[in-house]
N, C-alpha and C positions, 0 to 999 in steps of 0.2 A: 504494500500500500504506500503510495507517493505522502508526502508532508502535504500539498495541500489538500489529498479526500480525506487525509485524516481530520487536519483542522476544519475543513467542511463540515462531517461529523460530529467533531466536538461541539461545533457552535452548534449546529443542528441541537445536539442534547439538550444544550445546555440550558433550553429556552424551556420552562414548564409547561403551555399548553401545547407545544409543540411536540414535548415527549408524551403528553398525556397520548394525544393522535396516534403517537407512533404506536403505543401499548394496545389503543385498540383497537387499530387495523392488526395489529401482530395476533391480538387473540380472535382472530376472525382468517379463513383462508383469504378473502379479499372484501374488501369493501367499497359500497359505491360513494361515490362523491356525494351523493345527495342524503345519504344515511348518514357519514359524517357530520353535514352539517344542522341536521336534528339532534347530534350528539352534544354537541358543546352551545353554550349561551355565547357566542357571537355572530359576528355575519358573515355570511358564503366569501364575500371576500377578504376574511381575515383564514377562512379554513382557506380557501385556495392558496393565500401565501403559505403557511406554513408548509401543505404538501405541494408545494413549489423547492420550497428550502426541503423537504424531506426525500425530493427525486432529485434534485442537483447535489448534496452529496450522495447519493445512491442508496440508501434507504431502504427506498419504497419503488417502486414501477409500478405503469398503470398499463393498462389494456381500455381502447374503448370499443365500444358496441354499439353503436348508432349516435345517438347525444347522450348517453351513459358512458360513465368513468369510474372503471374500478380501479381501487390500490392495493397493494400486497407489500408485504413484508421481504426484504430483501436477505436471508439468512446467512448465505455467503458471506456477504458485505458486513454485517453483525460481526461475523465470525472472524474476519481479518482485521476489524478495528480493536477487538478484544484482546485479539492476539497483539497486534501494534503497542496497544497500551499496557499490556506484562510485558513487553519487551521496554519501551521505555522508560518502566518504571519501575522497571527490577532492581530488587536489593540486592547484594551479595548476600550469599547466605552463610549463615553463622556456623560455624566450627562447635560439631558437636562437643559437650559434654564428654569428660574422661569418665568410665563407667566407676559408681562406687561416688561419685563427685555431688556435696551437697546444694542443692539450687538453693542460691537464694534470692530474699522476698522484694517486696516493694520497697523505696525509699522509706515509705511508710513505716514497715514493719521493720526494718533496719536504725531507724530511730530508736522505737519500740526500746529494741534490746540494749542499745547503746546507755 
């Protein structure tokens, strides 16, 4: 995945009714454009931006059928931005524990004893 469908993406998420949209065309195999916008309290042309912004970074795809507009969930796409985001935002991972070796607790509880 290129830096900008990732950044696409992120913005995409990052907007809440925007994600609401995304969650429920995702729980649905597709939905039409006009079920949408009986789903949410705003107006057709606030739903049409969002699944504008949700097809330009790749999201969602539509199919139409006459003057009907379905959208679906783009899984793939899911899949390679998740992966994207463990990869850039990967820890190094910690050097296990010598076996027999006593963990200790929180700051907290390190007080505590003190």
């Amino acid at each position: 995945m290129d830096s900008d469908q990732f950044q696409r993406i992120a913005k995409a998420l990052a907007d809440p009714r925007r994600f609401e949209i995304l969650e429920h065309i995702a729980s649905r195999a597709e939905v039409g454009c006009q079920r949408l916008c009986g789903c949410f309290p705003v107006r057709q042309a606030t739903i049409s931006h969002h699944l504008k912004e949700l097809t330009t970074a790749g999201l969602v795809e539509f199919r139409k059928d006459g003057q009907f507009v379905y959208y679906r969930v783009r899984p793939s796409v899911l899949d390679e931005y998740m992966a994207e985001l463990r990869r850039r935002t990967a820890v190094p991972s910690v050097p296990a524990a010598p076996a027999g070796a006593r963990k200790v607790g929180s700051n907290a509880e390190v007080a505590k004893r003190a």
